[in-house]
Every structure is written in C-alpha cells, then in structure tokens.
C-alpha positions in Angstrom: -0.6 -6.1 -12.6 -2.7 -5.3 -9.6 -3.0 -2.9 -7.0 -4.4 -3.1 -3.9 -5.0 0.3 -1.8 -5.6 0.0 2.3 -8.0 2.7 3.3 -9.9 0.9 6.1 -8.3 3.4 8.8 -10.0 5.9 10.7 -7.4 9.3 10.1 -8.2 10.3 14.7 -5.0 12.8 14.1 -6.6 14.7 11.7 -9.9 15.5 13.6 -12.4 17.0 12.1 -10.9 16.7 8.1 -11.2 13.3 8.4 -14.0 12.7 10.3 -16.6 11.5 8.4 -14.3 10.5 4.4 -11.4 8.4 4.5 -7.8 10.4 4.7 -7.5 9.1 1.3 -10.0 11.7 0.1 -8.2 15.0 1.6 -8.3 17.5 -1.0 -4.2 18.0 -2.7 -4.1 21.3 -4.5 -7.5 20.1 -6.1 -7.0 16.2 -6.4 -7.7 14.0 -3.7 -4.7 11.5 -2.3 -6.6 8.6 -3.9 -7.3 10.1 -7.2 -3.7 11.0 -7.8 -2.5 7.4 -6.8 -4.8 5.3 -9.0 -4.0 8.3 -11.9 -0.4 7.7 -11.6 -1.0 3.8 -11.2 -3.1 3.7 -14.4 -0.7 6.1 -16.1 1.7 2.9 -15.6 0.0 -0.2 -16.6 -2.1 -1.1 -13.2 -5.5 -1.4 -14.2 -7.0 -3.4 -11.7 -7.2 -1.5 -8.3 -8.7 -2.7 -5.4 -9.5 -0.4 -2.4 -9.7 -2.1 1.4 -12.6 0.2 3.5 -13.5 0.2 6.9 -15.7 2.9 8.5 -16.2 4.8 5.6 -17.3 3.4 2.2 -18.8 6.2 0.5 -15.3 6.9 -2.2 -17.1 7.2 -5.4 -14.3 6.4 -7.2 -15.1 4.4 -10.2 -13.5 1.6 -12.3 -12.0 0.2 -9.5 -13.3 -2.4 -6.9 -13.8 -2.4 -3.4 -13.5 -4.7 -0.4 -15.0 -3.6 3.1 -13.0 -5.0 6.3 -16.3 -5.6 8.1 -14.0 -5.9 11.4 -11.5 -2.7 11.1 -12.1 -2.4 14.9 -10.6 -5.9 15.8 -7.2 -5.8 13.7 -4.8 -3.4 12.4 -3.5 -2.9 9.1 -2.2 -5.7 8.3 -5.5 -7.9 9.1 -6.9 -5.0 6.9 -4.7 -6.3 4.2 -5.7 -10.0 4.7 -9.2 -9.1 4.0 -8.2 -9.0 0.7 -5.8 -12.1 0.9 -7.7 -13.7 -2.0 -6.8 -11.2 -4.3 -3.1 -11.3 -3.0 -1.8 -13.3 -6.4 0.4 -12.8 -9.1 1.9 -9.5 -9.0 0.8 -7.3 -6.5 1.5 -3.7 -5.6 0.3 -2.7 -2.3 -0.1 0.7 -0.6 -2.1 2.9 1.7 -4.8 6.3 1.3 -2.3 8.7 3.2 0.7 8.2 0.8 1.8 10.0 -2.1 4.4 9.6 -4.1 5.9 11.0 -7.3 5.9 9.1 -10.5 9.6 8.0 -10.7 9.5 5.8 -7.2 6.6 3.9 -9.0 9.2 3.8 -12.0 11.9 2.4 -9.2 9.2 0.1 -7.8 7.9 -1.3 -11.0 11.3 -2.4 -12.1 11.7 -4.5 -9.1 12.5 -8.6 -10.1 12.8 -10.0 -6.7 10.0 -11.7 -5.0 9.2 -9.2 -2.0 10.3 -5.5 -2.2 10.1 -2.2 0.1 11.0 0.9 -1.2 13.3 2.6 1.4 14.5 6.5 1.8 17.7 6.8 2.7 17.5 10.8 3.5 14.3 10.3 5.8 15.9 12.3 8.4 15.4 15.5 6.8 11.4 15.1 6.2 10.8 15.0 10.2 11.9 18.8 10.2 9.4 20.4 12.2 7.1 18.0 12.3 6.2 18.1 15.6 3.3 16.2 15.6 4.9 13.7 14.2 8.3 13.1 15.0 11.4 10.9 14.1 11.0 8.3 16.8 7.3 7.6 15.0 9.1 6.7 11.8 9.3 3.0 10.2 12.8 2.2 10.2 14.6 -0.7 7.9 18.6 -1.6 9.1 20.4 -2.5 5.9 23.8 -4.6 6.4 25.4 -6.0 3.0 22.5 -4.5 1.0 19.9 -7.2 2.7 17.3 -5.6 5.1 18.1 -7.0 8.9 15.1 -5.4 10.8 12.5 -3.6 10.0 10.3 -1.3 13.2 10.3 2.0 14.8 13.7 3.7 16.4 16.5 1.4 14.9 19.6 1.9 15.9 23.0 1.3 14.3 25.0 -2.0 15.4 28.1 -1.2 13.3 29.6 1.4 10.9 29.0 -0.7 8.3 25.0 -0.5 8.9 22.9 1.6 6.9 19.3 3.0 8.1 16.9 4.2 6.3 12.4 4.8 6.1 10.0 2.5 5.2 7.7 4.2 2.5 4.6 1.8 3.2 4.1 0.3 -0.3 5.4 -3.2 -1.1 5.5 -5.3 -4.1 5.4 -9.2 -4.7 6.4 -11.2 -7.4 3.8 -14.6 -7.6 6.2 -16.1 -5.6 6.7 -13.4 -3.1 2.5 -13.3 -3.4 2.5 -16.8 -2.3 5.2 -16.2 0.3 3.6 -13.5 2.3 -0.5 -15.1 2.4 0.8 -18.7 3.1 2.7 -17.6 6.1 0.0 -15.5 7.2 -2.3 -18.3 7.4 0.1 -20.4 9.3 0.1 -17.8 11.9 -3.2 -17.1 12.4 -3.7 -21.1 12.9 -0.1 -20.7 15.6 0.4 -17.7 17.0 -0.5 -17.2 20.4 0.4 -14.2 22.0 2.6 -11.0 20.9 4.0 -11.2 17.4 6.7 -9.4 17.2 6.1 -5.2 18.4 2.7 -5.9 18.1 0.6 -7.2 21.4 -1.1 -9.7 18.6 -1.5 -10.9 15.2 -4.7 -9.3 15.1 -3.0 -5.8 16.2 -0.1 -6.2 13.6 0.8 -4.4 11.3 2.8 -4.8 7.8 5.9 -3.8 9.1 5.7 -7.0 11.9 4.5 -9.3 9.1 7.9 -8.5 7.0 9.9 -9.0 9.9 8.4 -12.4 10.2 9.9 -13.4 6.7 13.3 -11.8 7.2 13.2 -13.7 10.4 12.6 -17.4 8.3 14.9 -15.8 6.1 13.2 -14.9 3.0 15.0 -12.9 1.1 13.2 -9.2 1.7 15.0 -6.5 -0.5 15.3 -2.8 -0.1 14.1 -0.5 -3.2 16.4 2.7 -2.6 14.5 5.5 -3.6 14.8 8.9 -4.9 12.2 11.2 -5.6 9.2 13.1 -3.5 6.8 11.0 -1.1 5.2 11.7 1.8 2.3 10.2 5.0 -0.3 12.3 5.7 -1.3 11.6 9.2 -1.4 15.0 10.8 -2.6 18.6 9.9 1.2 19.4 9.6 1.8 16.2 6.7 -1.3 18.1 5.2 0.0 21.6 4.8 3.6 19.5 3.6 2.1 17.5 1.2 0.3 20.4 -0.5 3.6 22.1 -0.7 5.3 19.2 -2.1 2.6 17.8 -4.5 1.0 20.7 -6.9 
C-alpha cells in the first residue's frame, strides 16, 4: 500500500515557525509532524511514501520519495494532489503535513473495503474550544443522511432530525477502483470545466473537499469512516500548543 503526503503549502498562519520548512516539520514534543506520520504509517505496512513539495524541498527525510508541484502558486491542494496523479493507483492512502493522528484511526482507516473513504469525527464540536484563531465556521463539514455522506464543505447545516454532521479529518483512502474513480474524473474536468467548481472560484483553486463532492454529486458511492481516537490540524500557533498537549 502506498501513501502519499501533501506538503506543497506555505503554513502564512504560522508566521515566522513556518517560514522558511514546511509545517510538516514543526517540532511535536521532539518529533516532527512528518516523522511521526510516516513512523506510524510504516509501523502499519505502508512502505512506499511519497511526499508532494512546493516552496520548500529541503525535508531530509529518507526512504521515501518526493514529487515537487513546480506550480503551488497556480492551484490549491487538490491540483497539488494531481501532481502526483500518476502515482494515484492501487491502494492509496492520502493525507496532509499539518495532521496527526493517533494509531487506532489509521487501524479504522486501514480496515476500510469500500472504494473511496473519509474518516469523519462526529464530536468535532468540542476541539474548536478556544480556538480562536481558528474557529468552528473554518471547519470541513460532512452531512450524513442514512449512513451515506450528502455534502461535504464548510458550515453545513442540518436539513432534518434525522441528519447527522460531523468533521472531515483530511486523509482519504481508495480502493483500485476508488483510485481509478477519483484521477479519471479529474481529468475529465480539467478538459470541461469552465468556471467555478463547486465552493471553489476554479478547478485550479479547488480543493479535495470540492473534488469529493463532485463524486457524491455523479453518485459514487463516498463512505464515511467514523472515528474515534486523538487527531488534530495544525494551522495556527494555538493548533501548535494543542497538538503538543495532545501528542507526547
């Protein structure tokens, strides 16, 4: 199995930390955020791991391999993630520099037999607490209706009682199928779409989240992972000084 790590992001919310490294190498209680994800992915069977850069290459990370988005300033993420679309094939775990997670959501991840999964926290509410820098309305939301996922974007709202709402973690992972599914449709799009695509102004200025909505939209079946465990994003100081607390 393969992993494929997004760090082509410059971290402007952190200032000065993140200046002139990737967020992925802020220090965590003595590891950096990179070298406890590919520890914990190697720990668990994914040996090849492929990390996306963008304005700064210098990782020194070994035993992995590394693809530089030449054109981080012309796309978001998810053109960050098609940089590697070659390497999107068989089965694929994808995820980004600022997130941690603990071991048993990798467990929840990897158990995963449907074609495209997102892991989901359904107590999300309580991690905005305080975080004023980054607050609730900034979160990546996923409406669940009949255990299928419905939308998928910032400040969701409930339809019905019967709807459920939870947080997008970030990661995702394809079967060879679901592998095939998400690059195919991608490069129909960048041939068709003209204009917005979904919340984004452009394809180009996309990210992930807008590309999954695209497939729920044609109906493929996209399937919430319910979580449990300790994760967290680290895009501000504040994520920073939680994520040290959190991860020891």
């Amino acid at each position: 199995m393969k992993a494929i790590i997004i760090a082509a992001g410059s971290a402007n919310r952190l200032g000065k930390l993140a200046k002139e490294k990737s967020k992925g190498l802020l220090d965590i209680n003595g590891k950096t955020i990179l070298d406890r994800q590919i520890s914990l992915f190697k720990k668990n069977g994914i040996n090849e791991i492929i990390i996306i850069t963008g304005p700064n290459k210098n990782f020194g990370i070994e035993n992995v391999s590394y693809i530089n988005d030449t054109n981080y300033e012309q796309h978001d993420v998810l053109g960050s993630l098609m940089v590697a679309k070659d390497e999107i094939k068989g089965k694929i775990l994808t995820s980004y520099s600022d997130i941690l997670f603990e071991e048993s959501i990798l467990h929840q991840l990897l158990e995963f037999s449907g074609d495209i999964g997102v892991p989901v926290d359904l107590d999300w509410e309580k991690s905005y607490e305080n975080r004023t820098e980054h607050p609730k309305s900034e979160a990546d939301n996923v409406l669940i209706k009949n255990e299928k996922i419905i939308q998928i974007q910032k400040q969701i709202e409930k339809k019905d009682d019967s709807d459920v709402i939870g947080e997008f973690l970030g990661p995702m992972i394809f079967s060879e199928r679901g592998s095939k599914i998400f690059v195919e449709n991608y490069l129909k799009l960048e041939q068709t779409n003209q204009g917005s695509f979904h919340k984004a102004h452009s394809l180009k200025k996309a990210y992930t989240t807008d590309m999954l909505q695209e497939l729920i939209d044609l109906e493929y079946d996209v399937k919430p992972i319910i979580i449990n465990g300790k994760w967290c994003e680290i895009d501000t100081q504040q994520d920073l000084e939680r994520a040290r607390k959190l991860f020891r």
